[in-house]
C-alpha positions in Angstrom: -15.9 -6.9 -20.4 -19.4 -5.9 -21.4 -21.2 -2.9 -19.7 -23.9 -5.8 -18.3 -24.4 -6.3 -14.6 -22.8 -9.5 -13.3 -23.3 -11.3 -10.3 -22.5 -15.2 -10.7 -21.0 -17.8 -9.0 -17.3 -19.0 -10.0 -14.7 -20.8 -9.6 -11.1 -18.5 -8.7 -8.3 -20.9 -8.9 -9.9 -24.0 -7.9 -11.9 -22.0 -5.3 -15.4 -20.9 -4.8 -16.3 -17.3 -6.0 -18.4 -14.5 -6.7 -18.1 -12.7 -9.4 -19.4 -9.0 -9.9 -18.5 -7.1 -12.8 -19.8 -3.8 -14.1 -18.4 -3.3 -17.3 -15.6 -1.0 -16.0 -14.1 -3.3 -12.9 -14.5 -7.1 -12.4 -14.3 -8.5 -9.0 -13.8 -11.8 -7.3 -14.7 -12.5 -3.6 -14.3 -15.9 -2.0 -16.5 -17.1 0.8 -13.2 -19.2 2.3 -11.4 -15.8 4.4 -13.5 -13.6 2.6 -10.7 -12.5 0.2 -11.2 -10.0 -2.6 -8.6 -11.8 -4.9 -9.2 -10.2 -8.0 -10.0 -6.6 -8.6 -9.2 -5.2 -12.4 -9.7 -3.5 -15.4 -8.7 -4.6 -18.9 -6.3 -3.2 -20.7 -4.8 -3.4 -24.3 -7.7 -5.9 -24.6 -6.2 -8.3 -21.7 -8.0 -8.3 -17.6 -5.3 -6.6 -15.4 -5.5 -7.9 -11.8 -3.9 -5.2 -9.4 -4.8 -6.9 -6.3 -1.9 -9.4 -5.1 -2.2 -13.0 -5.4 0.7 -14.9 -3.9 2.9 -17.1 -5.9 2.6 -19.2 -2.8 -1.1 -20.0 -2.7 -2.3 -23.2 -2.3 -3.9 -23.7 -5.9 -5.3 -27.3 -5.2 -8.3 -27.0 -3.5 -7.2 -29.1 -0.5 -8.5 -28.6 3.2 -6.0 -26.7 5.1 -4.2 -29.2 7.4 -1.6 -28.3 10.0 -0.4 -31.7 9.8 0.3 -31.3 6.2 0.9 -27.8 5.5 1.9 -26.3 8.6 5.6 -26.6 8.2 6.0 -24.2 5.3 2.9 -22.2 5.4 2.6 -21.7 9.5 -0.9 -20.5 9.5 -4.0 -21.3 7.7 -4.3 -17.2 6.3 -1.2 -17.6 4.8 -2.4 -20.5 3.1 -5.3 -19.1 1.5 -4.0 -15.3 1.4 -4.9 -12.9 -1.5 -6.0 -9.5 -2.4 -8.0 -7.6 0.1 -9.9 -9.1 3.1 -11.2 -8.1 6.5 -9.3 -8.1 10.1 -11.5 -8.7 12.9 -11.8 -8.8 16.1 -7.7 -8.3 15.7 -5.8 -6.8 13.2 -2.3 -8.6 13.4 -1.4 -11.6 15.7 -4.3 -13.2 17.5 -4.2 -15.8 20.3 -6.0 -16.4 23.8 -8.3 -13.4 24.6 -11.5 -12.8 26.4 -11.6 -17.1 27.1 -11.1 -17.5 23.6 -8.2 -18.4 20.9 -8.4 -16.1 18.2 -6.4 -16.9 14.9 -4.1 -13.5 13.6 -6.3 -11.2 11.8 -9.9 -12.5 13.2 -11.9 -14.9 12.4 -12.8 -12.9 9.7 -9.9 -13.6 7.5 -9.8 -17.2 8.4 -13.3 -18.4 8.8 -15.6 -19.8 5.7 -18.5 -16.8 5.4 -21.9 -17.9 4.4 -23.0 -16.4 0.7 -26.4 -15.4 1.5 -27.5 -14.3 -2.2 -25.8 -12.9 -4.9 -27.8 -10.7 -7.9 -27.8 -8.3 -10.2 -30.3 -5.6 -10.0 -30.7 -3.7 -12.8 -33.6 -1.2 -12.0 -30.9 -0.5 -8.5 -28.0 -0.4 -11.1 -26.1 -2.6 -8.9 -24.8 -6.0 -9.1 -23.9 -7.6 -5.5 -23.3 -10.1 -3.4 -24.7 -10.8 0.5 -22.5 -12.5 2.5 -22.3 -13.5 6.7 -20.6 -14.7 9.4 -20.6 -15.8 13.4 -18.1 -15.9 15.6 -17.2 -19.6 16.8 -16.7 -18.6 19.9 -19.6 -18.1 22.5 -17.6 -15.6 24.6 -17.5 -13.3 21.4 -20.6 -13.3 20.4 -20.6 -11.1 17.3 -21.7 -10.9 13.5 -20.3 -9.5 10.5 -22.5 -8.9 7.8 -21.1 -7.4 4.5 -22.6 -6.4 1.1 -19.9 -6.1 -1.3 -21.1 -4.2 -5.2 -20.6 -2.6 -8.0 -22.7 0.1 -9.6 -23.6 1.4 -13.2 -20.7 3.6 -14.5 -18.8 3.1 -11.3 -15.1 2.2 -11.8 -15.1 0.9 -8.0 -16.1 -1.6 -5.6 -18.0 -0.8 -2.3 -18.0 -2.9 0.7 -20.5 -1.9 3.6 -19.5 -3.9 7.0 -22.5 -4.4 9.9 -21.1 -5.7 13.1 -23.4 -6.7 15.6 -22.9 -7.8 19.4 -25.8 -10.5 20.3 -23.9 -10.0 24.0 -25.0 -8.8 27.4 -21.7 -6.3 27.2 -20.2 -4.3 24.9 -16.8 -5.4 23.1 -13.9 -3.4 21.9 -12.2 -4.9 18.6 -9.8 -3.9 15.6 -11.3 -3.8 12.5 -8.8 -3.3 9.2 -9.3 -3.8 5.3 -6.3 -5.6 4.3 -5.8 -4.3 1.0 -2.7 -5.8 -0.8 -2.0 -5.0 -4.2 0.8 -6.7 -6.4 2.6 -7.0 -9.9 2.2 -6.6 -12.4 0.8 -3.4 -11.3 3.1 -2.9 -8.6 6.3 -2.0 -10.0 9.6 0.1 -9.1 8.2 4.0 -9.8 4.8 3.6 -8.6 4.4 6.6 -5.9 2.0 6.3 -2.7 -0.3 9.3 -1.3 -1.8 8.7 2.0 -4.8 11.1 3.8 -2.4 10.5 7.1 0.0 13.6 7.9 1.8 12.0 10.7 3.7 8.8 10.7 5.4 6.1 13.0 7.2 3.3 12.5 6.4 -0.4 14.7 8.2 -0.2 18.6 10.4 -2.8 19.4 9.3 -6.2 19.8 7.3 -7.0 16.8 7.7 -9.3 13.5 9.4 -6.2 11.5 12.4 -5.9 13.7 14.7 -8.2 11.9 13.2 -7.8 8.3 12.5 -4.3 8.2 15.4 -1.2 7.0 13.2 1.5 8.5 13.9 2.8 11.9 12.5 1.6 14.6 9.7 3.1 16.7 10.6 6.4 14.8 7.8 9.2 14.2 8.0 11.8 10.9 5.6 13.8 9.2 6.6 13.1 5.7 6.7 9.3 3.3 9.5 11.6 1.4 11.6 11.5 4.5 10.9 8.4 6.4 13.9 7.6 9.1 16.4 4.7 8.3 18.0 2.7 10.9 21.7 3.5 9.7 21.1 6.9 9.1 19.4 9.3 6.7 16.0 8.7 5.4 14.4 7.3 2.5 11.5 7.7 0.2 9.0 5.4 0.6 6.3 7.3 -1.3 8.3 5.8 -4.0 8.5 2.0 -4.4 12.0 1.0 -4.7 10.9 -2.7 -6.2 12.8 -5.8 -4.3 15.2 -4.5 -2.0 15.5 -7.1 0.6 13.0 -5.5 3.3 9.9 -5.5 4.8 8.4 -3.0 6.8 5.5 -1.6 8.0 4.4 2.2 8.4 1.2 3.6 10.8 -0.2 7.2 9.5 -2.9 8.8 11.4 -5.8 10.1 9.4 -6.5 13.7 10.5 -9.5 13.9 12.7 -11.1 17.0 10.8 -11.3 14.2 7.4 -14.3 14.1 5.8 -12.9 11.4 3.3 -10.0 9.3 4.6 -8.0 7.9 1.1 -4.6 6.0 0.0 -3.4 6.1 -2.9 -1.1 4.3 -5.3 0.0 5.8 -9.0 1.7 3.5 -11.8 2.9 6.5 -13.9 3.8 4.1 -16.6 0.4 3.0 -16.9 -1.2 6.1 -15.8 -3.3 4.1 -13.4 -4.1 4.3 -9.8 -5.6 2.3 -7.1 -7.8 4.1 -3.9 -8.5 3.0 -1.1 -11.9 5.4 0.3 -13.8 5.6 3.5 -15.4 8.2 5.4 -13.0 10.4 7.3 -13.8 11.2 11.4 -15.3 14.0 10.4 -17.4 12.5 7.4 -19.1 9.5 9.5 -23.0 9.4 10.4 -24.2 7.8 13.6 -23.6 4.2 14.1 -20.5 4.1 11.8 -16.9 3.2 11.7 -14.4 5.9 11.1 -11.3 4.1 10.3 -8.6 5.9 11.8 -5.5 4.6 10.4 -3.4 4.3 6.6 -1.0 1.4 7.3 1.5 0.8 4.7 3.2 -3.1 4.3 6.0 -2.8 2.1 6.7 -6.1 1.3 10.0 -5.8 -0.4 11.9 -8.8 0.0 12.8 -9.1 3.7 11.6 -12.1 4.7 14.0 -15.1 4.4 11.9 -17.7 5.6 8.5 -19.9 4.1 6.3 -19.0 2.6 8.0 -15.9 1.3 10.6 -18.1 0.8 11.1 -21.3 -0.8 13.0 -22.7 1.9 13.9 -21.2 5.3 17.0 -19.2 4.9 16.3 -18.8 1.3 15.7 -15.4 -0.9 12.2 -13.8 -0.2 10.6 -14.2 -3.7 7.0 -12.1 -2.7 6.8 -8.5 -3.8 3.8 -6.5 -2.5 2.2 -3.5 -1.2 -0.6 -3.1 1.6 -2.5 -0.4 1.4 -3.8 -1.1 5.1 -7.0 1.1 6.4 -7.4 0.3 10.4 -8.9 1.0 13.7 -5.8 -0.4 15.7 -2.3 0.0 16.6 0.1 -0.9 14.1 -1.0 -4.5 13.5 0.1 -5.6 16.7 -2.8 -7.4 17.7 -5.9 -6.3 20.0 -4.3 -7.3 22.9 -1.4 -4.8 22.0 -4.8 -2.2 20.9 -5.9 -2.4 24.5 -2.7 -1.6 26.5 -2.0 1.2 23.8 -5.8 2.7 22.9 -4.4 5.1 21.1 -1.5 6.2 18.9 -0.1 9.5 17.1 -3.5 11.2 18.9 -6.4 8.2 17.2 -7.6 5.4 18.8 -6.8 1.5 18.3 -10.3 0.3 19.2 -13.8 0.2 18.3 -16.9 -0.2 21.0 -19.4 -2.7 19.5 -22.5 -1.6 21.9 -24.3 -4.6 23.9 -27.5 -5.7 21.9 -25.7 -2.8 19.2 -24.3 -2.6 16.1 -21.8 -0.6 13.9 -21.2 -0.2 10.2 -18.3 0.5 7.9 -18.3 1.4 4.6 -15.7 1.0 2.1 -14.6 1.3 -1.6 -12.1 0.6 -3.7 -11.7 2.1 -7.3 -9.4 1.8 -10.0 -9.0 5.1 -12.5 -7.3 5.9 -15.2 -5.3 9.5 -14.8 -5.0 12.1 -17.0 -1.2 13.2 -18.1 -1.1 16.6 -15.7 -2.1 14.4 -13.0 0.0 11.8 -13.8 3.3 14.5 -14.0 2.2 15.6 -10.6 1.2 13.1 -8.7 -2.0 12.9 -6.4 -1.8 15.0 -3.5 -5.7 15.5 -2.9 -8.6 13.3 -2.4 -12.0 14.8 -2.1 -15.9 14.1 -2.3 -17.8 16.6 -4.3 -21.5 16.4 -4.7 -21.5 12.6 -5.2 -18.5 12.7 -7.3 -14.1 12.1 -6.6 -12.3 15.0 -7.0 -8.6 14.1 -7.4 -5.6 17.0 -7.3 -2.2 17.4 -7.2 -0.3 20.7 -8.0 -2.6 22.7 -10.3 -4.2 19.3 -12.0 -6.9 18.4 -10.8 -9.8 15.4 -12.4 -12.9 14.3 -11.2 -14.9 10.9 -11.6 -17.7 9.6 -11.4 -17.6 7.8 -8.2 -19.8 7.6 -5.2 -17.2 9.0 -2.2 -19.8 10.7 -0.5 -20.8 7.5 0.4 -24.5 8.1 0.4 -25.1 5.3 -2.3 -23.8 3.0 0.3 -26.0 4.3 2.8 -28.6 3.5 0.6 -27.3 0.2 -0.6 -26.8 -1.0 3.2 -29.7 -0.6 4.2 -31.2 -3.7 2.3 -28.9 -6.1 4.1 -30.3 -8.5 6.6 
């Protein structure tokens, strides 16, 4: 990659894209879902992809059809699934609320958004690209707007959200980033680091209870001792690579963060992807504090298409989600409303009447120094416009925007 500014249009496996590059990350977002399906670095002279793209995706460029595809890949998301993407107005199953059908994970994850501009502005030092979409359902009448860039010298890729609410009333919604990283950056070793001190596993009742090895409905303060259901604990700061499971883990960012943060470290490679927002404590007026780290260990536990190649067959797909949310354990806004709030945050957010809301984002990928590496990231700060990254007496800071204030300024030249 050259240190230039990009911002062109692309083709990503037979699909429409957006390309934004910076010279340090390239990126890919696709109008179709809004998936982020690329997000990289090179390395030894070759790109490096850590975000997941399924071995399952539909590579053809065919319509979805539930006629034709339906069978094996049960929902249109599934079909088109990749990297990182946006959950709203529910974060996990969807289905017949407010007078209207909503598909799992929103519209926004299944929905074609409309790329308003995309351009590289070099006197801004940013390269960007616009991007919008309604809901097609009058008794949800909201918009999301996003601007997704890079900037000069910036090893990361923002993401500011507006939601508006054209409506009479105001509407209460989950709103996630589904970020989903894969091999061959995910391998057995990496270790996770999470802002969230306190940690719950799914009740009964939900899609992990016969693929998951964790225990169920089961709080703990620590990933290093995470209840199993046949006793003992396990690990999971440390991914154990394909173990036949699948589960999913809730931690509750502390309401006194100024930065909320995930975190996962390839020691081998001495490379780690972060997830960044602003914390409860770090949010201006009008914006989104995202008050949950999920974590979707996609191990191996799901014997069934398309994680399978035929029902009853091994699980082939091998990921990690690195989840940020406002709801309750991807259960769904439905399940958000009857439970507002879990381990002391709540599941919703209140879109105003006539009102909007923003969320900003980012996701960087750095390279670590060894004493970091050897101890592991245990602290995620903003400093004076800069990331300030710790563990044990290490500590390394970059040249990233975490305070958030160059998104501020960024946002504000959306429509």
């Amino acid at each position: 990659m050259t240190d230039e500014l990009v911002a062109s249009q692309v083709s990503f496996m037979g699909r429409p894209a957006v390309r934004l590059a910076n010279g340090l990350v390239r990126a890919a977002i696709e109008p179709d879902g809004g998936m982020v399906s690329e997000l990289g670095v090179e390395r030894d002279g070759r790109f490096l992809n850590l975000h997941w793209v399924p071995a399952f995706r539909e590579t053809s460029g065919a319509s979805w059809s539930e006629t034709l595809h339906g069978a094996f890949w049960k929902s249109r998301l599934l079909y088109t699934l990749a990297g990182d993407f946006i959950c709203s107005p529910t974060f996990g199953p969807g289905g017949d609320l407010d007078g209207a059908e909503l598909p799992p994970h929103g519209w926004t994850a299944n929905a074609r958004w409309k790329l308003l501009r995309a351009e590289a502005d070099a006197a801004k030092g940013i390269a960007y690209a616009d991007l919008s979409l309604d809901s097609s359902a009058s008794e949800w009448p909201l918009r999301w707007t996003r601007r997704d860039f890079v900037a000069t010298g910036q090893s990361a890729l923002f993401s500011t959200l507006s939601i508006r609410n054209e409506g009479a009333k105001p509407l209460t919604i989950n709103l996630a980033h589904h970020n989903t990283i894969g091999a061959p950056f995910l391998e057995k070793g990496c270790r996770i680091s999470l802002g969230a001190r306190s940690f719950m596993t799914p009740p009964q009742g939900g899609e992990f209870d016969e693929t998951g090895r964790l225990a169920i409905g089961a709080a703990f303060d620590s990933l290093k001792a995470a209840p199993l259901r046949s006793g003992g604990s396990a690990d999971i700061s440390l991914v154990p690579g394909m173990i036949g499971a699948t589960d999913l883990v809730t931690g509750a960012v502390p309401r006194d963060a100024k930065l909320g943060w995930s975190c996962v470290l390839n020691p081998r490679l001495g490379l780690a992807y972060l997830c960044l927002f602003p914390g409860p404590n770090g949010i201006a007026e009008g914006e989104i504090a995202l008050g949950f780290n999920d974590l979707w260990m996609q191990y191996g536990g799901r014997p069934f298409t398309p994680w399978a190649e035929s029902e009853g067959g091994a699980d082939q797909s091998f990921c990690l989600g690195t989840e940020n949310a406002v709801g309750a354990f991807a259960n769904g806004l439905e399940y958000s409303r009857a439970h507002p709030e879990v381990l002391g945050n709540p599941t919703l957010v209140e879109i105003p009447a006539h009102g909007e809301r923003r969320l900003h984002y980012a996701t960087a990928i750095v390279t670590m120094g060894a004493d970091l590496v050897r101890s592991g990231i245990e602290r995620v700060e903003a400093e004076g416009g800069s990331l300030v990254l710790g563990g044990g007496a290490a500590s390394q800071s970059l040249p990233i925007s975490a305070d958030f204030e160059l998104s501020r300024r960024v946002g504000r030249g959306m429509l």
